[in-house]
C-alpha angles and dihedrals in degrees: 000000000000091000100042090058101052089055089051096054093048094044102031086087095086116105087230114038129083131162127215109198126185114193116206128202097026127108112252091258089051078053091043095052086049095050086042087062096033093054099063076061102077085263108175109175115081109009123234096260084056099068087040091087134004130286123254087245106052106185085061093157090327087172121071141355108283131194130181125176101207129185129216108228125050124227151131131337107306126190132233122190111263091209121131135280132191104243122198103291094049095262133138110253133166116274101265092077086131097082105291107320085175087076092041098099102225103229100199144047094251106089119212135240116193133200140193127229121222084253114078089213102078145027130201129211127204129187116226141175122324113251126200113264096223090060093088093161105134095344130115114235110227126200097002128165112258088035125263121236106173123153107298113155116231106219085201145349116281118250140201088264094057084052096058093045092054083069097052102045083076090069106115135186115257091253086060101054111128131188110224113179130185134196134178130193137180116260118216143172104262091221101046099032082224122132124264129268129240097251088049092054088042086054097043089053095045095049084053099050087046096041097041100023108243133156123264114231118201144198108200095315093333121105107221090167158323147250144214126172109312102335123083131210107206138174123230119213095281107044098276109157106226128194117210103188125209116261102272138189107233134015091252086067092049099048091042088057090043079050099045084047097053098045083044092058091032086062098056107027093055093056077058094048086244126148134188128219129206113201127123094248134015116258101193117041137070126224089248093063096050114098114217118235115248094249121131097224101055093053078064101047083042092059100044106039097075088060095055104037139004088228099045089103100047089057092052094051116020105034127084128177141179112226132169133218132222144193123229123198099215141007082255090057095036092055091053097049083050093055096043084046098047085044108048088038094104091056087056097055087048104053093041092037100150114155123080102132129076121175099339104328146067102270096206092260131101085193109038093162092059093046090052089065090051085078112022100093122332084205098073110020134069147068096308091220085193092078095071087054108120081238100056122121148115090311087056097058097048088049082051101051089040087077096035101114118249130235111193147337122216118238132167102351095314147071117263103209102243101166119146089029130105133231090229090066088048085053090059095049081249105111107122104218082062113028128201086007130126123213127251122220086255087065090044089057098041085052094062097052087064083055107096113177119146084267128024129196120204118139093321127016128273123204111201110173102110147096126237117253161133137352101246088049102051087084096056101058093066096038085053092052092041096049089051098037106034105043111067098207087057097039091049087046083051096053091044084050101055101016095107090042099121123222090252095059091049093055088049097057085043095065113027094049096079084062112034099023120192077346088076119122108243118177106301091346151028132283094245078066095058090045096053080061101046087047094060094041084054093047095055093044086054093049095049091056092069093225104118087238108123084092089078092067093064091087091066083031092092097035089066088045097055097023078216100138117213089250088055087051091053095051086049088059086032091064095028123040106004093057093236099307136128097209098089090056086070084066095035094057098030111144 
C-alpha cells in the first residue's frame, strides 16, 4: 500500500481525478489507516467516517486488492489504450486486467492510462492527454451505445460483493456533485401533424451532427444518436429524441445546455418542416403509427412487455418525461435522498402533470405517463417500499435488482434475447440464453437501466415522476429536485416531514395523483397543501446554494398556488377554445 500512497499524494491534486481503493486481506485497522491517508487526497468514494468502522456489509470485495479510477461526471464514449499488461501469472493480457475497466463508464474528458507495479498488490492509475474520441486505432471504446464488448480479460467472476461495490463507487465528495437532466419530446411534420419517420429522424440527426459537430452513433449501419462531449442525443423506441445532458454545476449550466439543444435541433428540423412537442403522452397517434427505432434492444422489449403488462407498449412508444440525476457522498446519504425523493414522487408528477389526452380525447387522467407505469411490469416499477427498512442499503438494492428479470446481454455485436431470466442466475454462470458465462460489469450496467422504478439508483440518483413538457418548464424539474436534495437543512426538513407517511399512503399518493393531481385528499387536507410546504423547502434550499437559482421554480410556483395542474390547463383550452380537439396542442406545447 506504501507505494500506492505516495502516487496518490503526488497525483491527487488533479480537479478530476479520485481513486477508491479497497484493500483485501488486511485487518480493518490495516483499511482505516489507508483511508486515513487516501482521504487527504481528495478521495471521494467512501468517506472517512466510512472506513472508521465497518460496512454494513462486511464482506464489501474481502477477497483481493481493488483498485478503480472513477470519474465524476458522466459522458460520451471515452477510450482507454488496449495495450498489454502482465497479469498475475506473469502473462501478457489486454488492458482491462483490473476487473473489467471496459464496464466502468469514464466521467470526464481526460482518458486514463493504467499501469501495474512489479508488486500484485497494487495498481496504480495516471491521467494523460486527452485523445480524440473518434481516433479508435489500437484503442479500446468504453461505454459506448450500443454497448462495447472488445477483448477485456476478467481476472476473476464477479461476484454479489463487486456489485455492490459498483453502487458505491458513485459516492462523491460534496465539491463533485453534479446536476444531469434529461428531456425527450416527440418529434412531427409540421404539416401532417404525423410522427416522423425513421429516415427523417436519421436526417435530422445527421444535419445536426454535420452542422454542430457531433459525433454519429450507430447500430450496425443505422445512426440512433449522437455525442458530443458529455452530453448524448438518443433516441427512445418511438422515435422520442431524448437529451441527456452532461453532469453540470448550477442550474444555469444545465438550462443553458437544455437552451443551446433545442436551438440546435430548431435550426434543422424547421428547414424540414419538422416540430417537437413536449407533453407527457401523445394525444394524437396511435401505436400502430409509431415507427420503432432500429435499436436491438427495443425488438426485445417489444416482444416481452406484453407478457408482463397491457401498458408496457404504450410506455415504449407514446410517453415521454424530463428527470434529473444526482450525486450522493455516502450510502447514509444515498439512502436519505432515496427516501425524500420516493416520497415526494408523487408531488413531482403532480406539479408537472401533462398528459390528458390519448388519441383525440381526454383519456381521464391528468398524468397518463405515470398511469401507464402502474401496468407495464410490476417486476421492475413502483415505489420500492423496502428502501425505508431500517436494513436497506447498497447491498439491498443489489439483492432487488438480482431478481429483477432480465431482457436482454449483449454478445458479439448483438442482443441475446434474455427476458424472463435473472442476473443472479447470470451470476451463477446459469442463465440459460448464455450458458456456462459470467457477466461483465458492462452487463451488470446495462442491467440497471431496464430497472424503472419512480426512483433508480445506479451510480447517482434518478428521479422519474414527471411528465414531459414545455420548454419554459424543462429548467424547473431539476430546480425543484436540487433545491430538495442538495441542500441538508431541506433534505432533513424533507425526512421530518414524511418520516411518519405509511407505506399505504404512499402508495396511495402514488397512485391517485395521476388522477386528482394537487387536488388529491391527503390526511386533513389536500395535497396542494403538502406541496406549499415542499416548494418553500425547496426555495430556501436553492437560495442557500448561492447560486441565484430559486427564479427557475416559478414555473411550478403557480401551479401550487392554484393547485391547477398544466394538464388541467390543457383540458380547460381542449373544451374552450380548441373545440374539443387535440390538434392545437401540437402549437401550445411546440419546443
Amino acid at each position: 500500500s506504501a507505494p500506492l500512497i505516495g502516487s496518490c499524494s503526488r497525483e491527487c491534486n488533479s480537479y478530476h481525478f479520485y481513486f477508491l481503493v479497497v484493500s483485501v486481506g488486511y485487518k480493518w485497522r490495516r483499511r482505516c489507516a489507508l483511508a486515513e491517508k487516501l482521504s487527504s487526497c481528495s478521495t471521494s468514494l467512501f468517506s472517512s467516517e466510512k472506513f472508521q468502522s465497518p460496512p454494513r456489509f462486511t464482506n464489501f470485495s474481502c477477497r483481493r486488492t481493488y483498485t478503480m479510477a472513477l470519474l465524476s461526471q458522466a459522458g460520451g464514449s471515452y477510450t482507454v489504450p488496449s495495450g498489454p499488461v502482465c497479469s498475475k501469472n506473469g502473462t501478457k493480457a489486454v488492458s482491462g486486467g483490473v476487473r473489467n475497466l471496459d464496464v466502468l463508464r469514464m466521467k470526464e474528458a481526460h482518458v486514463i492510462s493504467y499501469s501495474r507495479s512489479l508488486s500484485t498488490k497494487s495498481v496504480l492509475l495516471h491521467s494523460s492527454q486527452s485523445v480524440k474520441r473518434s481516433k479508435r486505432g489500437n484503442q479500446l471504446v468504453v461505454a459506448a451505445s450500443p454497448p462495447t464488448e472488445e477483448a477485456v480479460v476478467a481476472t476473476e467472476p464477479l461476484t454479489r460483493e463487486d456489485l455492490i461495490a459498483y453502487l458505491a463507487s458513485g459516492c462523491k465528495t460534496k465539491d463533485k456533485w453534479r446536476i444531469g437532466t434529461e428531456h425527450e419530446k416527440f418529434g412531427f411534420e409540421v404539416n401532417t401533424l404525423r410522427p416522423m419517420k425513421y429516415d427523417q429522424i436519421a436526417e435530422l440527426l445527421n444535419s445536426i451532427a454535420e452542422r454542430f459537430e457531433w459525433e454519429k452513433v450507430m447500430e450496425d449501419d443505422k445512426i440512433i444518436g449522437l455525442k458530443q462531449g458529455k452530453q448524448s442525443i438518443s433516441l427512445e423506441p418511438g422515435g422520442q429524441f431524448e437529451l441527456s445532458g452532461a453532469p453540470l454545476e448550477t442550474l444555469h449550466q444545465t438550462c443553458a445546455e437544455v437552451n443551446s439543444h433545442l436551438y440546435q435541433v430548431k435550426a434543422v428540423a424547421e428547414e424540414m418542416g419538422i416540430g417537437f412537442l413536449g407533453i407527457g403522452f401523445q394525444p394524437k397517434w396511435r401505436r400502430e403509427d409509431i415507427p420503432i427505432m432500429p435499436k436491438g434492444r427495443y425488438d426485445i422489449m417489444r416482444n416481452y412487455m406484453p407478457k408482463v403488462g397491457s401498458l408496457g407498449l404504450d410506455m415504449m412508444l407514446r410517453t415521454c418525461t424530463v428527470q434529473v440525476n444526482l450525486d450522493f457522498s455516502s450510502e447514509a446519504d444515498m439512502i436519505r435522498k432515496f427516501r425524500a425523493g420516493l416520497a415526494l414522487q408523487p408531488i413531482a408528477t403532480a406539479l408537472f402533470a401533462n398528459s390528458p389526452f390519448t388519441e383525440g380525447k381526454p383519456n381521464g387522467f391528468l398524468s397518463m405517463r405515470s398511469q401507464i407505469w402502474t401496468d407495464t411490469d410490476k417486476d421492475r416499477t413502483g415505489m420500492l417500499p423496502f428502501v425505508f427498512d431500517d436494513s436497506f442499503g447498497f447491498e439491498q438494492y443489489v439483492d432487488y435488482a438480482l431478481d429483477v428479470p432480465m431482457y436482454f446481454a449483449y454478445r458479439n455485436k448483438k442482443y441475446v434475447d434474455c427476458t424472463g431470466m435473472t442476473f443472479r442466475q447470470f451470476l451463477a454462470g446459469k442463465l440459460p440464453c448464455l450458458p456456462g458465462e459470467l457477466p461483465t460489469y458492462n452487463d451488470w450496467e446495462n442491467h440497471l437501466t431496464t430497472i424503472f422504478p419512480e426512483v433508480r439508483l445506479k451510480r447517482y440518483l434518478e428521479m422519474r415522476g414527471a411528465d414531459g413538457g414545455p420548454w419554459r418548464r424543462l429548467c424547473a424539474l431539476p430546480a425543484f429536485w436540487v433545491g430538495i436534495l442538495y441542500d441538508e437543512d431541506t433534505l432533513q426538513g424533507v425526512l421530518d416531514l414524511t418520516a411518519d407517511w405509511t407505506t399505504a399512503e404512499r402508495e396511495m399518493l402514488r397512485n391517485k395523483v395521476p388522477v386528482t393531481g394537487l387536488k388529491t385528499p391527503f390526511r386533513d387536507g389536500l395535497l396542494k397543501h403538502v406541496a406549499e410546504d415542499v416548494l418553500k423547502l425547496a426555495k430556501d434550499g436553492l437560495e442557500r446554494r448561492g447560486y441565484k437559482e430559486a427564479g427557475f421554480l416559478n414555473a411550478v410556483a403557480e401551479v401550487v398556488r392554484t393547485g391547477v395542474t398544466p394538464a388541467e390547463n390543457l383540458l380547460e383550452m381542449y373544451n374552450g377554445e380548441w373545440g374539443q380537439s387535440v390538434d392545437p396542442v401540437f402549437q401550445e406545447l411546440l419546443y
